[in-house]
C-alpha positions as CSV (number, residue, x, y, z in Angstrom):
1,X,107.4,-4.7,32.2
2,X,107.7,-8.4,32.4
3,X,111.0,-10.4,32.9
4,X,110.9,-11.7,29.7
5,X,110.7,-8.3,28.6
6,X,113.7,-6.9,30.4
7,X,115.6,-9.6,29.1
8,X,115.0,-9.0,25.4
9,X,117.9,-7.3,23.9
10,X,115.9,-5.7,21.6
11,X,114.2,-4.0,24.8
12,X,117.8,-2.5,25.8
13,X,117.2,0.5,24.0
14,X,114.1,1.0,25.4
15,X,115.4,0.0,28.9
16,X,117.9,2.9,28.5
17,X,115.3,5.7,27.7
18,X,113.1,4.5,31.1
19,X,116.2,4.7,33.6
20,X,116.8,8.2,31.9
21,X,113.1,9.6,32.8
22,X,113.1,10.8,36.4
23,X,110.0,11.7,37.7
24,X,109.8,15.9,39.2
25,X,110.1,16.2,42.6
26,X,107.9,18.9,44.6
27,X,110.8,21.6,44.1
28,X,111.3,21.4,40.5
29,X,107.5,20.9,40.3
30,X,107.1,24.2,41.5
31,X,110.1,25.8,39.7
32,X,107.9,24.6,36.8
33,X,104.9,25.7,37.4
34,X,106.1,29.4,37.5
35,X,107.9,29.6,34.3
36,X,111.6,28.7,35.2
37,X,113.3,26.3,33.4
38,X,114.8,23.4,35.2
39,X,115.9,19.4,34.6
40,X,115.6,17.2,37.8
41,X,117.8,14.7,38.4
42,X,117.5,11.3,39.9
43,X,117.7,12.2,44.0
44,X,120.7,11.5,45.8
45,X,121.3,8.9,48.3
46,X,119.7,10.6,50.8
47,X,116.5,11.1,49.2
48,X,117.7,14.5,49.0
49,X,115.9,16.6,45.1
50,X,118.5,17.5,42.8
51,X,117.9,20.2,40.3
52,X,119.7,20.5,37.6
53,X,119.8,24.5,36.3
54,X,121.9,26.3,33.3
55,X,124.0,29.0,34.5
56,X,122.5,31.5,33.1
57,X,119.3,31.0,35.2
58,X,120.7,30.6,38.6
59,X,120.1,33.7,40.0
60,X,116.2,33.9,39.2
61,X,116.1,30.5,40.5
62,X,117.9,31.4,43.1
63,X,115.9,34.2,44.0
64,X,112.8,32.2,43.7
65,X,113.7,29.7,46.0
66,X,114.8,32.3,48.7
67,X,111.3,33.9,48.1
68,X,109.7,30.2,48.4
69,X,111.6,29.1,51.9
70,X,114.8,28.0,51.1
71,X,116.6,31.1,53.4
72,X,119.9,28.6,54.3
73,X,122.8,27.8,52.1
74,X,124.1,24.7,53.9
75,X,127.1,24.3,51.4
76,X,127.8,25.1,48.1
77,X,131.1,23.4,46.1
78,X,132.2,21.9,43.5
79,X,133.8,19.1,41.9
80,X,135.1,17.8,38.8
81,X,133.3,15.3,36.1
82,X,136.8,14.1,34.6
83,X,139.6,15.1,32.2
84,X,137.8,17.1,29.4
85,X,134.4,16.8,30.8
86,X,132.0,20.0,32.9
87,X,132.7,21.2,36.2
88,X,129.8,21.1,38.5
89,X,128.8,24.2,40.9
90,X,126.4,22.8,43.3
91,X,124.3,24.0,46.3
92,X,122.6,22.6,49.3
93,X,119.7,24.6,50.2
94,X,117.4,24.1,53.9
95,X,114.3,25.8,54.5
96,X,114.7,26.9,58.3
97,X,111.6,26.8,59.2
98,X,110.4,26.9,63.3
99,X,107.1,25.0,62.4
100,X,108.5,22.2,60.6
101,X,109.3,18.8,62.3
102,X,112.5,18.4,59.4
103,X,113.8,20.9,57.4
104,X,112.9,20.7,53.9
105,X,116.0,20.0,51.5
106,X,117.2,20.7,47.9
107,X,120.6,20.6,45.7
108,X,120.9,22.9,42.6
109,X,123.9,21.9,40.1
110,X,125.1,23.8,37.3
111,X,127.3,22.2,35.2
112,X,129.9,24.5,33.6
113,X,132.0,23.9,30.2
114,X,135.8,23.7,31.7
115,X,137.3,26.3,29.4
116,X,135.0,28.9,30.5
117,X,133.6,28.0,33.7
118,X,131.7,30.8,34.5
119,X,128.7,31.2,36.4
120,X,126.7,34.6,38.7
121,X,127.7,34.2,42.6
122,X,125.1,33.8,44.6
123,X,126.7,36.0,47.7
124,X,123.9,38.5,47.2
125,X,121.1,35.9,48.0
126,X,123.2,34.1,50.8
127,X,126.0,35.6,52.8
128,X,127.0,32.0,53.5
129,X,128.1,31.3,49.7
130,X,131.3,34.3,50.0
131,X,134.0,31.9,51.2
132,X,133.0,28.4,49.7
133,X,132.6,30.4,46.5
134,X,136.3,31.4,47.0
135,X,137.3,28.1,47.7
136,X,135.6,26.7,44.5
137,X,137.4,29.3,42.3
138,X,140.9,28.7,44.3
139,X,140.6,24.7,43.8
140,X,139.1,24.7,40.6
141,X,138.7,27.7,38.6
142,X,135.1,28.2,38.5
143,X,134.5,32.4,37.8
144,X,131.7,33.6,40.1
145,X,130.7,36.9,38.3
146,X,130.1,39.6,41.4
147,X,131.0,38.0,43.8
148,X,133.2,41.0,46.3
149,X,136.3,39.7,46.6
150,X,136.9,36.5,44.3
151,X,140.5,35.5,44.9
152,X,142.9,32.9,46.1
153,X,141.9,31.8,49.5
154,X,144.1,28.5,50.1
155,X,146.7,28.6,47.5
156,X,149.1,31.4,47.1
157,X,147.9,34.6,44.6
158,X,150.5,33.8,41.7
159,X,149.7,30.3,41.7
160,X,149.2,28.8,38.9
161,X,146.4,26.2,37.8
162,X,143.7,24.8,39.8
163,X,145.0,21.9,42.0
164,X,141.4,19.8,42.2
165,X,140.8,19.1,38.9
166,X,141.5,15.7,37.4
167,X,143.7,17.2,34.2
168,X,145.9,18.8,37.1
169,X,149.8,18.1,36.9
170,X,151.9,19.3,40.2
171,X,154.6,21.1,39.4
172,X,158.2,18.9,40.4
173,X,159.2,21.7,42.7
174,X,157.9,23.9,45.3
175,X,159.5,27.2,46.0
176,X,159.6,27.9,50.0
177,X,159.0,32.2,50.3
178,X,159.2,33.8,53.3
179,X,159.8,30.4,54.6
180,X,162.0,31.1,58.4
């Protein structure tokens, strides 16, 4: 594309759809080429694949990438788009591998709707994911269907809401229990 070209508003449009086209990286490739369905997403600032998966395929993709390397769960967390938009369950996945020079690296997202975020746990593929997985439900609600024992794990149990999200108002008082 020329700069002439990039300049011509009537390009903008066309602009628009180029910057939205990112190119597969070897992961999603591969997720790909053996039938599960998968968007990838510009790579983070680290160079790092991002994959973008609907929640009702994370566990065979999950699986799969266990099967293919990816035996660490370095983090998993979420965060929150905005007032009224998707909450975002994401994973940081490392192939530990003795033979390798640098670890090989991927992040999974799954982008949930915030009225029902609900998505499988992935506790039975990595042990790792049992108290971030909490942590994600305490500070923002997220559901992780089977995971053992999903409950409060920094709040109290009858609180109510979940304190990270951007739509959350704090209550004007705090009651002390159990305080002396």
């Amino acid at each position: 594309m020329t700069e002439e070209s990039k300049s011509d508003p009537t390009n903008v449009e066309e602009n628009a759809e180029a910057k939205e086209i990112v190119a597969a990286g070897k992961v999603s490739s591969w997720l790909s080429e053996n039938g599960f369905n998968n968007e990838a997403l510009e790579a983070d600032t680290s160079g790092i694949e991002l994959i973008k998966v609907d929640p009702e395929f994370l566990i065979p993709i999950a699986t799969a990438l266990y099967a293919y390397g990816f035996n660490y769960l370095q983090c998993q967390g979420a965060y929150d788009e905005g007032a009224g938009k998707e909450l975002v369950s994401f994973y940081h996945l490392i192939k530990v591998d003795d033979n390798a020079d640098t670890p090989e690296e991927v992040r999974i997202k799954v982008y949930l709707p915030r009225e029902n975020p609900v998505v499988a746990s992935v506790y039975w593929i990595w042990k790792s994911a049992d108290w971030q997985e909490r942590e994600s439900y305490d500070m923002y609600g997220i559901i992780y269907e089977g995971h053992p024992n999903l409950k409060r794990i920094l709040m109290p149990e009858d609180w109510i809401g979940w304190p990270l999200r951007k739509d959350y108002i704090s209550p004007d008082f705090y009651e002390l229990q159990d305080a002396y």
